[in-house]
Structure formats: structure tokens, C-alpha cells
C-alpha angles and dihedrals in degrees: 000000000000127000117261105052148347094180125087093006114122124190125214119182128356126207123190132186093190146338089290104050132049123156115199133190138204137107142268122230122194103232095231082081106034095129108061100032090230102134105045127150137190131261133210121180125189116210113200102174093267109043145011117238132187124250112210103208131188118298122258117179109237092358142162141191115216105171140358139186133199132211098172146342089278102034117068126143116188126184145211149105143300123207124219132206095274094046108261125127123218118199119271127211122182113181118188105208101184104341091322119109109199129163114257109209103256118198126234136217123234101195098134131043086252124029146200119177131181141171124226120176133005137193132204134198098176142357101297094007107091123125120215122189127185125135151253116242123187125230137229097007088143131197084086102296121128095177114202138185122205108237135207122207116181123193123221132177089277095038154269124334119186128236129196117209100238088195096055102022119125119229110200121204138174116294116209114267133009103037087269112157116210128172118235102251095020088145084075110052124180136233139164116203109164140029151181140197144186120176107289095014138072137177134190132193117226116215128227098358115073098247146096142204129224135195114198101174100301130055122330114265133196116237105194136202107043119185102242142015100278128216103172146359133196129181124214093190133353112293095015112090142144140226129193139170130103143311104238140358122300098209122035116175087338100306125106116242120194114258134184128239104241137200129197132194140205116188109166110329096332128099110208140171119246127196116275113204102210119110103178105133097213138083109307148149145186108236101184151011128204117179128190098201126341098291089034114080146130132210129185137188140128145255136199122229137192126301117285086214145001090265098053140059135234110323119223141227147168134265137205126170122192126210112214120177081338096306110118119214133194107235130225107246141187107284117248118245115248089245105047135061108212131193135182113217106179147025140204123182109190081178147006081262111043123058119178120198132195136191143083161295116227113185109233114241090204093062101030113044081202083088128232120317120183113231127167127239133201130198113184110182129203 
């Protein structure tokens, strides 16, 4: 690990070229101000087959990365938000164009009277053609209700236009009463949260209702009615993707219910399960896919078991399923220590032999009166 700081430091999405050369995003947070995530930074972390090192990229006052993607050693977009002094965030968008990081101006949607976009996950064929998707969500509705649009932005060589999504867009209109203002579905909000892209096709994963967007070389269009809650997609060719995440929900008014890892395929134009190995009968879910080729893929994720012990609640730990000659099998991973909870929250496979994970260690306060302190971990497997 670099230098500088395991602690407080989550990561959020990995993208690797080769062997030799993996690139991975997320923020750090002090730990004076855990709590409340003000303060964040962004972090930027270089793989070169041996180390990590750290990147130290422009600075942005309050800012995340959420996703990035690779296309060489000189070519990398990643993608987030900034927060500003009244606490919205605007989208955020660094590009390295040789070993430079800069900020790229990103547009933002004002679709409600006040807004808070962000950006989650991004996907890129070429050098200037990536696709980067996230939402808008509005503030201080009220009543509950936080709206929220998913939002497309597309890079091109003089720059990034922004795209909202007609099919899964939000209008919001007067309420009776109060001045409160309430979109017309605002029960169903919309986020997007992953993507992937080939050449002339594109998917998106819609978080948290169960539904996704393509693109396939016209408009982008909503398919409904997926059959699970989706974290993440990846396509190995155009027109076979995969999907993966959970059946059900894993809290439900603060109490874990048990979920399923889940696994979703497209071959051709039909979306079909496919078996999940894992068994845990516990919370889990699956974060993040990465495939080779079309029978070569990796998916991570993590699930929680039961206490260690009668002081302490459910202990975590990560998981990571492997697709071999389209057979998937559970992995045998690091063990978790009794005091973490660890996830895995992205993938990146350069190669059929080399996977690379990202995500972190949260100390459980349940466990360790100490309190929770954020840590990354990295699993790099051969």
C-alpha cells in the first residue's frame, strides 16, 4: 500500500490496461469528520505490477470519485461529484491525457429547483469517446421525498454534452398546499449507477428500481421489469452482457433480511438468469462484474454472516465468483478479520489470468468501541 494512508480512504471502482498498469478511484475522508462525509477528497491511486502509488490529482474543494475506465496507459477519464458550500454537489469529470490529471468541464442538469448531481460510473470505447452516466437528484422536497433523474453525459473531441433519459425522467409540478413542490411519480426515483459500452452498444443499471437503459446505435431506450435489484453491468461484445447484484432488499426498517447473489444474462435480445453459486443465507450482493471474453468473467461483492459473538452484529466479508467455460464458482478468498467488514466494490480483469479488486475495511463499532475508521483494501488475484 502507498505510503500516506490506508485509513479513511474508500475506493470505489478500479480499471486496469494490463498486468502492469491499473488505475483506481475513491475519497478520502479525516476521521474527525467521518460522520457527516464534508471534507472529502479525491484518490487516485496508480498500479504498476509491483506497488500502489499515490496520484495526486487537481484539487477540488469537498470531492468523490465514483467510477473510472482506461483505454491505455495515457488515456483515463474518472468521474464523481464536488460539493459546494450549501451542500449541493455539481458532477465532476478528470481526464489523464498522457500522466496529467486536469478537470474537463462536466455539464449539469436543472431539473429541479434545487439540484444535486452527481456522476457514478463511466465507460469508454476510444480516446474522447467515453459515456458516463449518474443522476440529479432535487433538495428539500420534503414529506420524505428526495426525487431524482438518471442522467447521460457523452464525450466527444471538443468536449461533454449532456443527455437526459425522456423515458425515465421526473417532471415535477406544484402540490396543493404549502408550496411544496413534488414530482409526479416521486415514489420511483431513478438512479444509474453502472455502464458499459462496446463500440455501437451501450447498457446502464438502474438503481434502486429494478430497471435499466440501452443504447444500440439510436436513442436510449428503458427495459423494465428486471429481474433483480442491479449494481453493475459489463459487456463482453455487443449484445452479450451481464448483470449482476441481489434478489431483495438487504435492510428493511433496520433489520437484515436475507438476499440472493444474482446473475443476469443478454445473448442476443434476451435477458436470462443464470445460476449464482453462492449459498450464504444472509444479506449479500454481488458489486461488480468484469468478463475476458464472453465464458471468462469475474464478479465481486460482499455478504454479511452471523455474529462472532452476543455483543456484536452480523460480521462481514467479501465475495468473489468466477465464470469458467460458462460454469460460475464461488472462490476461495482472504478471511475477514473478526473486527472489519470488508466489501469489494469493483473489478477489472486486463487478462483471463489477472483480476484486480477494489474496495474497503470498515471496523465494525459494534465490535470495537474505538468507533469506525475507513481503510482500503486490495485484493489482486493471479
Amino acid at each position: 500500500m502507498p505510503e500516506g494512508g490506508t485509513s479513511n480512504v474508500e475506493l470505489s471502482s478500479v480499471s486496469c490496461v494490463d498486468s502492469r498498469f491499473c488505475i483506481a478511484v475513491g475519497a478520502f475522508l479525516p476521521a474527525a469528520i467521518w460522520m457527516n462525509d464534508q471534507g472529502e477528497q479525491p484518490v487516485i491511486l496508480r498500479f504498476d505490477g509491483k506497488k500502489w502509488s499515490m496520484v495526486h490529482p487537481p484539487s477540488v474543494t469537498e470531492a468523490n470519485l465514483d467510477g473510472v475506465d482506461c483505454v491505455s496507459r495515457t488515456s483515463c477519464v474518472a468521474v464523481g461529484e464536488s460539493l459546494n458550500t450549501e451542500g449541493e454537489t455539481s458532477t465532476l469529470i478528470y481526464e489523464m491525457r498522457g500522466r496529467v490529471w486536469s478537470v474537463d468541464p462536466a455539464p449539469n442538469p436543472d431539473i429541479y429547483s434545487v439540484n444535486s448531481n452527481q456522476l457514478q460510473a463511466v465507460s469508454c470505447v476510444a480516446i474522447e469517446k467515453c459515456t458516463a452516466v449518474g443522476s440529479d437528484s432535487g433538495i428539500g422536497y420534503g414529506r420524505g421525498f428526495e426525487p431524482s433523474a438518471g442522467i447521460v453525459e457523452e464525450q466527444t473531441p471538443t468536449g461533454w454534452t449532456l443527455g437526459l433519459l425522456a423515458p425515465l425522467v421526473l417532471r415535477p409540478e406544484p402540490a396543493a398546499g404549502g408550496g411544496v413542490v413534488i414530482p409526479t411519480n416521486a415514489t420511483d426515483p431513478t438512479y444509474l449507477s453502472s455502464i458499459s459500452c462496446t463500440p455501437r452498444f451501450c447498457v446502464s443499471a438502474g438503481e434502486p428500481q429494478r430497471s435499466f437503459i440501452e443504447q444500440d446505435g439510436g436513442p436510449w431506450t428503458a427495459i423494465t421489469n428486471s429481474p433483480m435489484i442491479t449494481n453493475a453491468v459489463t459487456c463482453a461484445a455487443t449484445r452479450y452482457c451481464l448483470e449482476v447484484g441481489s434478489d431483495g432488499a438487504g435492510l428493511s426498517h433496520h433489520t437484515l433480511i436475507p438476499t440472493t447473489t444474482s446473475i443476469v444474462e443478454l445473448s442476443g435480445t434476451r435477458w436470462q438468469r443464470v445460476p449464482s453459486p453462492n449459498t450464504q443465507s444472509s444479506p449479500n450482493t454481488l458489486n461488480s462484474v468484469a468478463c475476458v471474453t464472453t465464458d471468462s468473467c469475474v464478479a465481486v461483492g460482499t455478504f454479511m454472516g452471523p455474529p462472532v459473538d452476543q455483543q456484536s452484529k452480523q460480521q462481514g466479508g467479501i465475495i468473489v465468483e468466477i465464470e469458467s467455460n460458462g460454469t460460475w464458482y464461488l472462490a476461495t478468498v482472504p478471511k475477514t478479520p473478526a473486527d472489519l467488514d470488508d466489501t469489494l466494490a469493483s473489478v477489472s480483469c486486463p487478462s483471463s489470468h489477472v483480476c484486480v479488486a477494489v474496495g474497503d475495511s470498515v471496523v465494525n463499532v459494534e465490535r470495537m468501541p474505538s468507533g469506525p475508521v475507513r481503510s482500503y483494501a486490495v485484493l489482486v488475484q493471479h
